[in-house]
C-alpha positions in Angstrom: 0.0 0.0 0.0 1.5 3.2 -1.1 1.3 6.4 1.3 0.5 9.7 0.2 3.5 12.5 1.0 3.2 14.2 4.3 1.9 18.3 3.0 2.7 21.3 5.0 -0.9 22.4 6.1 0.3 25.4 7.7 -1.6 28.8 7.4 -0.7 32.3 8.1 -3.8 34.0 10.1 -4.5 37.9 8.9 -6.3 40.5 9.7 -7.6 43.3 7.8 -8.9 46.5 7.7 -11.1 47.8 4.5 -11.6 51.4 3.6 -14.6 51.8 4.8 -13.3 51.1 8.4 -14.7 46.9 8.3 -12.5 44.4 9.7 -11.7 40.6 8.8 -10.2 38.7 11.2 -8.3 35.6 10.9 -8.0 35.2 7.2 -6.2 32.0 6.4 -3.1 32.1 3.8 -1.1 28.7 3.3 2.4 29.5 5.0 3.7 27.9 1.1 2.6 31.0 -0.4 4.7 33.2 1.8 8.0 31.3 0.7 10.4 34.2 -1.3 11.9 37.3 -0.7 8.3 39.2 -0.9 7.7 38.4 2.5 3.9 38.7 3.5 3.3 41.1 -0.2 1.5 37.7 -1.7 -0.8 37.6 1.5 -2.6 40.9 0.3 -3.2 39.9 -3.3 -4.4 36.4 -2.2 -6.9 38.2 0.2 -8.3 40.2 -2.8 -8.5 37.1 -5.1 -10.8 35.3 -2.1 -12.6 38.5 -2.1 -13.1 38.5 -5.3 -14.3 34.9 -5.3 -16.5 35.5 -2.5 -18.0 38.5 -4.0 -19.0 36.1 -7.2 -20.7 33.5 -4.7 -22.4 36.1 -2.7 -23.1 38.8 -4.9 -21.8 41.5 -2.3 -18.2 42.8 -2.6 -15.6 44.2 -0.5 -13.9 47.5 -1.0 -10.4 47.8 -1.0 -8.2 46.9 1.7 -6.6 50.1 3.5 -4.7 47.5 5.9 -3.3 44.0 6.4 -0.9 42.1 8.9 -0.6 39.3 10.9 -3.2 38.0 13.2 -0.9 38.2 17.0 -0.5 35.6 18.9 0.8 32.7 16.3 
């Protein structure tokens, strides 16, 4: 029997903070994205793409984001 590779299922928790003064706690980017010398750049235009995706789903869409960083406390 033949076993499947171990992954790395590690996420990154954000928060952020839209224009119009909302907040959006604990959004989840996979710690593989982060890899390079952008540092947490990719984490902000990953978090518009899920947007983006959830706006199609929902039909109600986020403004822009005026803030992101790290959830404290990982």
């Amino acid at each position: 029997m033949a076993r499947k590779k171990a992954t790395d299922n590690t996420y990154v928790l954000f928060d952020i903070i839209y224009e119009d003064g909302t907040l959006s706690s604990n959004r989840k980017i996979e710690s593989a994205e982060l890899l390079g010398q952008e540092g947490d750049t990719p984490a902000k235009w990953l978090i518009e793409a899920q947007d983006r995706k959830i706006a199609e789903m929902s039909g109600n869409s986020r403004g822009p984001i005026k803030t992101i960083c790290r959830t404290p406390g990982q």
